[in-house]
C-alpha positions as CSV (number, residue, x, y, z in Angstrom):
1,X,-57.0,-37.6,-2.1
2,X,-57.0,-33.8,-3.3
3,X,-53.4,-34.0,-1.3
4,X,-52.0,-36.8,-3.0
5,X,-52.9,-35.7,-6.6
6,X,-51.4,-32.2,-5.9
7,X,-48.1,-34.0,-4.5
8,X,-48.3,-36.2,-7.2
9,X,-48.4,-33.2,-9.9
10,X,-46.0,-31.3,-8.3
11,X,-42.9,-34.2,-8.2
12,X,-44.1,-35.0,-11.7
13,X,-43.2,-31.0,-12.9
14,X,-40.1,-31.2,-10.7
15,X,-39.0,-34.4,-12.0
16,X,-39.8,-33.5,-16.1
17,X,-38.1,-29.9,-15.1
18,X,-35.3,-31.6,-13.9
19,X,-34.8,-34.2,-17.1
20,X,-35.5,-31.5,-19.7
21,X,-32.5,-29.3,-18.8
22,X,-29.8,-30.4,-21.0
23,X,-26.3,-30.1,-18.2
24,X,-23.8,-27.8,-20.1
25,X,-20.9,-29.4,-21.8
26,X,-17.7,-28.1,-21.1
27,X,-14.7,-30.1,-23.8
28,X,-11.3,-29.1,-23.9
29,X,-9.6,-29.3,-27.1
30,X,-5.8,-29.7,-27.2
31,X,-4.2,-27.4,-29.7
32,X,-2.1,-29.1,-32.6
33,X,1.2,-27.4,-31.7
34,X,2.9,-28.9,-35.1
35,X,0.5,-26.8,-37.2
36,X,-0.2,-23.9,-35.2
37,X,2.2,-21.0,-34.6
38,X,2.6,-18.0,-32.8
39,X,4.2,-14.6,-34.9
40,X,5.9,-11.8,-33.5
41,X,6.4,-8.2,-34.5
42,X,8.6,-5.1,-32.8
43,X,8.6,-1.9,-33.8
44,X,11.9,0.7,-33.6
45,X,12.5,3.8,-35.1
46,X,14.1,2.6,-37.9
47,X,11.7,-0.1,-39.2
48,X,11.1,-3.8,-37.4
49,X,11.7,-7.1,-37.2
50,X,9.6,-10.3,-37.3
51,X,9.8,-13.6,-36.7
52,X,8.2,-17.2,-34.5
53,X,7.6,-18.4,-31.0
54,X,6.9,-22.1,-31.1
55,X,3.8,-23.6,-28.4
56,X,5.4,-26.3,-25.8
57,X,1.2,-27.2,-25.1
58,X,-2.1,-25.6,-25.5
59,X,-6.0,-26.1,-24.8
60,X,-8.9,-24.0,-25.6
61,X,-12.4,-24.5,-23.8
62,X,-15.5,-24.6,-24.9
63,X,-19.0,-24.8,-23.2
64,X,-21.9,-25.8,-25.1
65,X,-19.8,-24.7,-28.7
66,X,-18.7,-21.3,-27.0
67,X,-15.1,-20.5,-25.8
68,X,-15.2,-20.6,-22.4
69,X,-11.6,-20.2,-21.4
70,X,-8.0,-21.6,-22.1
71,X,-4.2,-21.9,-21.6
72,X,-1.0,-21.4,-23.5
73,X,2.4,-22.1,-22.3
74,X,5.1,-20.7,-25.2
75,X,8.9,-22.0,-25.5
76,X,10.8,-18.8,-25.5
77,X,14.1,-20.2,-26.0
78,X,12.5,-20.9,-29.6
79,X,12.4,-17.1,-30.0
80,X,13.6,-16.8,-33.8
81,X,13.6,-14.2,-36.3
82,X,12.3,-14.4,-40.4
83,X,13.5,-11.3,-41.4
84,X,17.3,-11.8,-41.3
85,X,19.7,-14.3,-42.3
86,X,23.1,-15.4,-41.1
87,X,25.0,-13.5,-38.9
88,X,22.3,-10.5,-38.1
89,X,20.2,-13.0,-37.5
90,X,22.0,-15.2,-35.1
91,X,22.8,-11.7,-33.1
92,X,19.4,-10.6,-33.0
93,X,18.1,-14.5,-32.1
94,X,20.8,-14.6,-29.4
95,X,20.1,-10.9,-28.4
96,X,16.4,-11.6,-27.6
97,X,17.2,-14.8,-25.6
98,X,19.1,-12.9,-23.5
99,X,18.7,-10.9,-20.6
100,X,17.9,-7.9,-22.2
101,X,14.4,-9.1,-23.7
102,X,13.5,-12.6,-22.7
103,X,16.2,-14.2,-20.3
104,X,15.2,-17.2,-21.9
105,X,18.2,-19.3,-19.2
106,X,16.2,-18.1,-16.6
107,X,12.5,-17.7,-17.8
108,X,12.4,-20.4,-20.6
109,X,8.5,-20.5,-20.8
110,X,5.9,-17.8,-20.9
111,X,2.3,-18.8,-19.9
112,X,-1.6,-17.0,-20.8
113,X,-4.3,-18.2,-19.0
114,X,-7.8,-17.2,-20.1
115,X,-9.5,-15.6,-17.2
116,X,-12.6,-13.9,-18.5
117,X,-14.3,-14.7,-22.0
118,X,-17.1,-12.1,-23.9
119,X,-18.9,-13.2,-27.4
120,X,-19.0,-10.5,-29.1
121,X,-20.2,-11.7,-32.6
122,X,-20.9,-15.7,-34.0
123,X,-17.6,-16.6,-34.0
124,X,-15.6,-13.9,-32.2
125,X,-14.6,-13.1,-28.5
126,X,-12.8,-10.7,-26.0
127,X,-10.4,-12.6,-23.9
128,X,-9.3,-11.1,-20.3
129,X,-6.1,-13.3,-19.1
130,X,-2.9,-13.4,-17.2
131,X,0.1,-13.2,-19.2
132,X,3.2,-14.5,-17.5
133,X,6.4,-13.3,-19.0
134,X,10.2,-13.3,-17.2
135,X,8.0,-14.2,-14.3
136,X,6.1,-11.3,-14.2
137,X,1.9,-11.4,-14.7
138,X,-0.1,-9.0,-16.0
139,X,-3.5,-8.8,-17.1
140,X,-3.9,-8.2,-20.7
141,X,-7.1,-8.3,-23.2
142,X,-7.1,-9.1,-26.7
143,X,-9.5,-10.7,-29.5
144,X,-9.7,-14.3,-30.9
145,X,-11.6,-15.5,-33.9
146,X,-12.7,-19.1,-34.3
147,X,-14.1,-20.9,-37.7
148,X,-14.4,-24.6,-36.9
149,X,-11.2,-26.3,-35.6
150,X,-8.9,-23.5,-36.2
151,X,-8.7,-20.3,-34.5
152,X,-6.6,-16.8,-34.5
153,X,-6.0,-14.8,-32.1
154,X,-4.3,-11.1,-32.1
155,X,-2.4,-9.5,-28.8
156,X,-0.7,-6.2,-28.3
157,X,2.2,-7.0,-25.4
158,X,3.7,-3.8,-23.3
159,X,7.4,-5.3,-22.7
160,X,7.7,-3.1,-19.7
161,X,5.4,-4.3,-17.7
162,X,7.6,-7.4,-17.9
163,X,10.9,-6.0,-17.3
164,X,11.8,-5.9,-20.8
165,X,13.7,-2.2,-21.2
166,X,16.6,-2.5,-23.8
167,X,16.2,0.4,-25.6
168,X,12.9,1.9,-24.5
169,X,12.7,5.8,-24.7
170,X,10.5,5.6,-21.2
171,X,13.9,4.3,-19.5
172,X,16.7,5.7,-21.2
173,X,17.5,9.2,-22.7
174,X,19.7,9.9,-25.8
175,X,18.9,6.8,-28.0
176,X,17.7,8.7,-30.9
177,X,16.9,6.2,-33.6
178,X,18.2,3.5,-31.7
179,X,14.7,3.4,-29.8
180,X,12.8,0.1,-29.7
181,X,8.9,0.8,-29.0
182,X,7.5,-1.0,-25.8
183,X,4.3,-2.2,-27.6
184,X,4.5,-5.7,-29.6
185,X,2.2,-7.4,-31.4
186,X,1.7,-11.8,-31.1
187,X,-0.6,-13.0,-33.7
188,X,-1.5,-16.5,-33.1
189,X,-2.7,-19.0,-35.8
190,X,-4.5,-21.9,-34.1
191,X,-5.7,-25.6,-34.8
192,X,-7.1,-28.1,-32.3
């Protein structure tokens, strides 16, 4: 009888263990392409330019509330510029398309996937993912900040690890003020 009761006690704390875990909930929320958008920023010598990448589709994941990963994949043949206006601008648009920068014929999307994700406050995170430009993945790190259904995000991209070397002073001597840094920024304003 001892035997029994002691059996009995111990599938009745298994059984009330088991139930009183909650199972974590992973969601994935689509982002809203049409009111999100992605900014861009190079630096040269001489000053920079600015302008948009749109998102072709996007998800963020979140487990129990917390970003737990996610995945971009970015139309670079939507590669524009703000700063400019007519002609300079359709040169510099038609410049970055090309092979130069982006190759956009060739390499018409460029994809992130989260990989690793930190909290490092209530609402912010350090992201570790695999950024796939002209075909070429790299691992890059970078912060995002979410407040309720909308989110930003901030990156700093090295073009040459991509294969993107028009005017970069680490492949070609003499360029003077013609020099284009290697580092640019992506900031990315988010709603899902």
């Amino acid at each position: 009888m001892k035997n029994t009761m002691k059996n009995l006690t111990i599938i009745a704390v298994v059984v009330l263990t088991t139930f009183s875990f909650k199972p974590i909930e992973k969601v994935k929320k689509e982002i809203k392409v049409a009111s999100s958008k992605i900014v861009w920023k190079g630096y040269k010598v001489t000053g920079s330019h600015e302008g948009t990448i749109a998102i072709k589709s996007a998800f963020l994941t979140f487990e129990d509330e917390k970003l737990s990963g996610g995945e971009f994949v970015i139309d670079m043949t939507t590669i524009s510029t703000t700063d400019l206006q007519g002609e300079y601008k359709g040169k510099l648009d038609g410049h970055l398309k090309s092979d130069d920068f982006f190759g956009v014929d060739t390499h018409p999307t460029a994809v992130l996937i989260f990989k690793d994700v930190h909290a490092t406050g209530k609402n912010s995170y350090t992201v570790t993912g695999d950024l796939t430009i002209k075909g070429k993945t790299n691992p890059i790190t970078f912060t995002i900040s979410i407040y309720g259904s909308k989110a930003t995000a901030a990156l700093k991209v090295d073009r040459l690890k991509y294969d993107v070397r028009y005017a970069s002073k680490s492949f070609f001597d003499g360029l003077k003020d013609k020099v284009i840094y290697d580092e640019f920024d992506l900031v990315a304003d988010l709603e899902f």
